[in-house]
N, C-alpha and C positions, 0 to 999 in steps of 0.2 A: 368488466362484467358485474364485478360486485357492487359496483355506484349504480349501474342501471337497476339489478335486483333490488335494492335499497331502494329506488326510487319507484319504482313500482308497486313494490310494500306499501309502501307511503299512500300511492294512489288507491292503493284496497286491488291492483289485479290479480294478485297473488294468491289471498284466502277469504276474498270479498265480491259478491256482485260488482261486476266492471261499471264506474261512472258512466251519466250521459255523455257522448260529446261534447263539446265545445263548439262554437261556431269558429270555422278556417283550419285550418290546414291542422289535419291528426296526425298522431302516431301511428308506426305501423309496429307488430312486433310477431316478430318469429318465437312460436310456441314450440315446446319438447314434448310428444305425447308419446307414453311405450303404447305399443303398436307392435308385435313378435310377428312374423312372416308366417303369413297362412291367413286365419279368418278375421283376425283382429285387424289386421291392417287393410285388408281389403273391406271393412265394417267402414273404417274409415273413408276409406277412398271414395266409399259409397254414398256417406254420409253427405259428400257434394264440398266439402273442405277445402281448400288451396295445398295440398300437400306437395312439398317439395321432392326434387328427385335426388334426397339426401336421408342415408341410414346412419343412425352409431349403436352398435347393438340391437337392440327391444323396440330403439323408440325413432318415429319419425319424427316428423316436422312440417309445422301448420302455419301459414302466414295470415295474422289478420288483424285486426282492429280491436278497440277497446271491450267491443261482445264478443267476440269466439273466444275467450277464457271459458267465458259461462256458458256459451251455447256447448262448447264442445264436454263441462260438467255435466250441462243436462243432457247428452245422448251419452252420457256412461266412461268417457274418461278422464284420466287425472296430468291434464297440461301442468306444465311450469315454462315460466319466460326463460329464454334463452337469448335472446338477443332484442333490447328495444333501438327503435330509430326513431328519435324524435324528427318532427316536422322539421323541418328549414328554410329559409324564406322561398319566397317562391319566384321564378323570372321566367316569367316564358319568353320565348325566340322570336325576334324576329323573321318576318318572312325573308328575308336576306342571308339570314344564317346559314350556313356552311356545316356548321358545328355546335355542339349541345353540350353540357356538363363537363366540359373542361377540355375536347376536344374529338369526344363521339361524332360522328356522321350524321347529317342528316337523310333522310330521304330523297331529297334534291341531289345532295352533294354525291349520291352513291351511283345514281342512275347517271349523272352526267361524268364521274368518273369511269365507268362503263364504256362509255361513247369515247372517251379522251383515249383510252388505252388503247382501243380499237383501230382509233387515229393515226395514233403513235406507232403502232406495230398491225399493218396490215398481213405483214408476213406470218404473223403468228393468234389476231383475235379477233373474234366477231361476235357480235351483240345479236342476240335473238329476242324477238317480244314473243312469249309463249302463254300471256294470256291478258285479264284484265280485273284489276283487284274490286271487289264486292261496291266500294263507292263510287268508282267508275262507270261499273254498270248499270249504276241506278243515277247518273250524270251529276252525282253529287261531289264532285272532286274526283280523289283517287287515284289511283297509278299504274303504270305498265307493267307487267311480271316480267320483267326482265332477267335474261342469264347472259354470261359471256363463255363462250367455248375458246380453249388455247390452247394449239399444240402447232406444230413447224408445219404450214399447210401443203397438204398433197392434193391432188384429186380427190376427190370424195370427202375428206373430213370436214367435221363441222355440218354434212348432211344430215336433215330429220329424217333419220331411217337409220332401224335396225341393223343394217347390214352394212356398215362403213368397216372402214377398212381395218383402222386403231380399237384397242379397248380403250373404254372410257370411265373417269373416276368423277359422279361429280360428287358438288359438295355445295351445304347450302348453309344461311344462318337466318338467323329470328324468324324462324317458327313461330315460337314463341316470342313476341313484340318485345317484353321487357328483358329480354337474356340478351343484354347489347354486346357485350364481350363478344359474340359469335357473331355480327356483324364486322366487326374490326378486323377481326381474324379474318375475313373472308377476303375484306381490302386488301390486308399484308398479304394473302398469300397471290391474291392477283399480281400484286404490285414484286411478287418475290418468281413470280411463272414468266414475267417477259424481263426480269432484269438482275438477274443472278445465276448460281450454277445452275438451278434447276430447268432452266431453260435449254439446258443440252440434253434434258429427259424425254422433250417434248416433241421429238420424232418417234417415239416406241408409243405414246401413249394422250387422248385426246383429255383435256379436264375442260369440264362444264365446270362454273361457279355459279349459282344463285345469292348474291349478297343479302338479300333479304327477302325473305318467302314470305311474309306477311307486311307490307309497306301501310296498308290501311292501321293496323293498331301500332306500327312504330310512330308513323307520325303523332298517335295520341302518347306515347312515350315521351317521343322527343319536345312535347307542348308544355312539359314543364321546366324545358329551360336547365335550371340549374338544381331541378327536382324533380327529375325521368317520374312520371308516373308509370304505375309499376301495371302496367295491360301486359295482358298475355293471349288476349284471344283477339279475333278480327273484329270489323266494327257492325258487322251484321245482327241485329238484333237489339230490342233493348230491355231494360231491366233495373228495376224501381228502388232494389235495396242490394245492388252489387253491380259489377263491370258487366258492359254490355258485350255480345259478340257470341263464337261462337271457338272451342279449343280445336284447333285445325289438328291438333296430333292425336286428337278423338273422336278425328269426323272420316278417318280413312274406313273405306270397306273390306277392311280384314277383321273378320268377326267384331263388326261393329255395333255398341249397343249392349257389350258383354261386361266384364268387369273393368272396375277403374275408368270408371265415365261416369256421367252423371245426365239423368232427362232434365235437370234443373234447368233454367234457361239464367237463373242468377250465379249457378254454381261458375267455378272457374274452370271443371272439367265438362262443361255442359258439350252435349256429344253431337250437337245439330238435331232438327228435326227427322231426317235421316241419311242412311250413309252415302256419303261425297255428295252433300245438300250443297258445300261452298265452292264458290267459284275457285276461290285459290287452291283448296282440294283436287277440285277438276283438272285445271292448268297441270298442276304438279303433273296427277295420275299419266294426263293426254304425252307430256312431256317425254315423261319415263317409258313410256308405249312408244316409241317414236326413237328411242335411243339403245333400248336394249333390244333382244332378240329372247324371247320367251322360252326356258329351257326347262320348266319345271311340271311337270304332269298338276292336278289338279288334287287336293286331299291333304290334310295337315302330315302326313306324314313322308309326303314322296321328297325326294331327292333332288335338285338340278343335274344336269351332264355335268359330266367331267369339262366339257370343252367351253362352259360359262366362261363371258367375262366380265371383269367390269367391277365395280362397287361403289355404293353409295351409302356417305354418309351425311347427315343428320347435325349437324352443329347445336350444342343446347347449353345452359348453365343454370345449375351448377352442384358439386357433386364427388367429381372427380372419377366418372365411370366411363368403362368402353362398353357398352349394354349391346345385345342381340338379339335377333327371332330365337324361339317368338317370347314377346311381350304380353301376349293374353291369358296364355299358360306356362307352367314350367315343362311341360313337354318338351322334347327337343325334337327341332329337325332332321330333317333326312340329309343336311348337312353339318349337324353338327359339332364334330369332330375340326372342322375347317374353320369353320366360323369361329371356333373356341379359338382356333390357334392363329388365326388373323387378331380376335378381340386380343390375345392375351400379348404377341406380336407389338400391337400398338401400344396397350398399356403402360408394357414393361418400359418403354423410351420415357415414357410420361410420370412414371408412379402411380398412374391411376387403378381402377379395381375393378376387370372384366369380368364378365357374368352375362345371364340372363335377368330382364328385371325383377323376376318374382325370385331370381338367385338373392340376389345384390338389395332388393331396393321393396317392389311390389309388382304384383300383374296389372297391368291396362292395357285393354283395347282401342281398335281403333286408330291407330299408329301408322308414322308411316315407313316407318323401316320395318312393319310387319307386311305390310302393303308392297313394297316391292318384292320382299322374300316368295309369296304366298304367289302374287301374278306373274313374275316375270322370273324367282329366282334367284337373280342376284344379287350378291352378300351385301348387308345393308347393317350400317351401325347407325348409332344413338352417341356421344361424346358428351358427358355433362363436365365443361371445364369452369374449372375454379373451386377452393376449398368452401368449407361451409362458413367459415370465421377469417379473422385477421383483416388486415388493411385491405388485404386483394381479395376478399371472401366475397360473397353474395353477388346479386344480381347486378348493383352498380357499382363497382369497386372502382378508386377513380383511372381516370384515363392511360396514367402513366403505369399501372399494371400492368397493360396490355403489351409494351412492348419489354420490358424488365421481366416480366413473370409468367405469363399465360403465353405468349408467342417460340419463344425457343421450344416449349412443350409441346404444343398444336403446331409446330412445322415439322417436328424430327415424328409425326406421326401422318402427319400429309405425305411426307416422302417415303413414309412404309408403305399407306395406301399405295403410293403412286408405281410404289415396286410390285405390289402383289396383283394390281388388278388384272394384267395379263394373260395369270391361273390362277386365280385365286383360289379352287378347289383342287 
């Protein structure tokens, strides 16, 4: 840390207007701004900034380039670099590739592992397309929204209806395109539901998996090969002086358009033109209408029954949080009490630090674990895995993390899910 400080010194980002660019390949660098829970940090959020789902005390954390030192001086606060990443060469994939950055997934390799396991274990999986991702739709590439549901089949399970027989836990990853870590994880746990103990679980209870909720902006991830570009929203939209698309976990209709979004169309939390504008939004929404059973009166403050089941979580990175409704406020639910003691449940296996976001982190709208909570109900987490630093820190930590570090975590918390969705309240 103190050679990159030193080195940035040197380049003036520290107590000097940030240089031009350079032509090819920049740095990127995660910035420290105090930011204290309340209006400071929601000032920020506002401000349209890349803000991370990472607190240490006062101060967030901003990811940007060699101007958001100064841009974020000139709207009134005081960064310092916390972590720089210089460029790296660069290798895009071929179209043959299997595998990205040392042995990440591609989008190919995930949806055809889907189909192979389904193969493999008819007794226990099945592959549903539950939509069509934004450049599909406009016949420009793109991809299938694909889920696989697993549990020991009965009559009715694995039906698109409310009223099947099992509760059901799903569970989904990259949301957010660059948070690849929650892709893998979604692999391991498919590949740990039809071939390990946990496969004796799966007469009490059905799990959906979505391995990738957003396949249009991972592919732009996975295009840099041996240098994930770092997208986080879909590929809908474009935009002259930042990442194009749209933040799917800002586009949901649970008081959408409120805080912690952004009407920017350049910002990184840009919230859609309006709520559930994206198609992969929609899919989601239609999905989850179709799987649960709506227990929850209408009004931020009402309750679900007692006789809910179910739960879904949200795979994200990184952070190290079990986050809950709601997210647009620090109000609390009319569950709670439950919710707390599931977030805290999982954490405690993990180390991680459960809360509400505006507890833990900050409020934003438009989410989609506020989304489920608000329409249907039920209990719906947020999981930011991975610390904010060290080898296995950030967004792309390399491959071998995942099964040495972030996986024994993220499964002894999939198996609490997997225990509690039955009553969760």
């Amino acid at each position: 840390m103190r050679t990159a400080l030193a080195l940035l010194a040197c380049l003036g980002l520290l107590l000097s207007p940030a240089p031009a660019p350079a032509e090819g390949p920049q740095a990127t660098f995660v910035l420290r701004v105090p930011a204290p829970l309340g209006s400071e940090a929601q000032r920020l959020l506002g401000s349209g900034y890349d803000v991370l789902e990472q607190r240490d005390g006062a101060d967030l954390f901003v990811v940007g380039d060699a101007h958001t030192a100064d841009k974020l001086r000139s709207d009134g606060f005081r960064p310092t670099v916390e972590t720089a990443m210089p460029p790296s060469q660069w290798a895009p994939r071929s179209l043959g590739d299997t595998t990205y950055y040392g042995g990440y997934r591609t989008i190919t390799a995930h949806l055809a592992h889907l189909d192979a396991v389904a193969q493999a274990h008819p007794d226990l999986a099945t592959v549903v397309d539950y939509g069509d991702s934004w450049r599909k739709t406009q016949g420009a590439g793109g991809y299938d929204l694909k889920a696989i549901c697993i549990t020991r089949k009965s009559p009715g399970d694995c039906a698109l209806t409310p009223t099947a027989p099992k509760p059901r836990l799903f569970v989904m990853g990259q949301l957010h395109a660059r948070e690849i870590t929650t892709g893998d994880m979604a692999w391991r746990f498919i590949d740990d539901l039809v071939g390990s103990d946990l496969t004796a679980m799966l007469g009490d209870v059905e799990v959906w998996v979505v391995p990738i909720a957003n396949p249009d902006g991972v592919e732009i991830v996975e295009s840099g090969g041996d240098s994930p570009v770092l997208q986080r929203k879909n590929a809908h939209g474009d935009c002259s002086s930042g990442s194009r698309g749209v933040d799917l976990n800002r586009n949901a209709g649970s008081h959408w358009g409120e805080v912690g979004s952004s009407a920017n169309k350049c910002s990184e939390t840009y919230r859609g033109p309006r709520a559930d504008s994206e198609v992969e939004t929609v899919a989601l929404e239609s999905l989850w209408r179709k799987l649960y059973r709506d227990t929850r009166a209408p009004g931020d403050t009402a309750a679900a029954s007692s006789d809910t089941t179910g739960a879904v979580i949200s795979m994200h990175s990184y952070g190290n949080y079990v986050l809950f409704p709601w997210g647009w406020s620090t109000q609390k639910t009319g569950n709670d009490a439950a919710l707390r003691k599931m977030a805290t449940d999982m954490a405690s296996l993990s180390g991680f630090k459960a809360g509400q976001p505006g507890e833990v982190l900050y409020n934003a709208s438009g989410a989609t674990d506020d989304w489920v909570y608000e329409d249907l109900g039920v209990p719906s987490f947020v999981w930011e895995i991975g610390a904010s630093s060290g080898t296995c820190g950030g967004f792309v930590p390399p491959y071998s993390c995942q099964q040495d570090v972030h996986w024994p975590k993220v499964r002894s918390m999939l198996v609490s899910a997997m225990k509690a969705a039955p009553r969760p309240y």
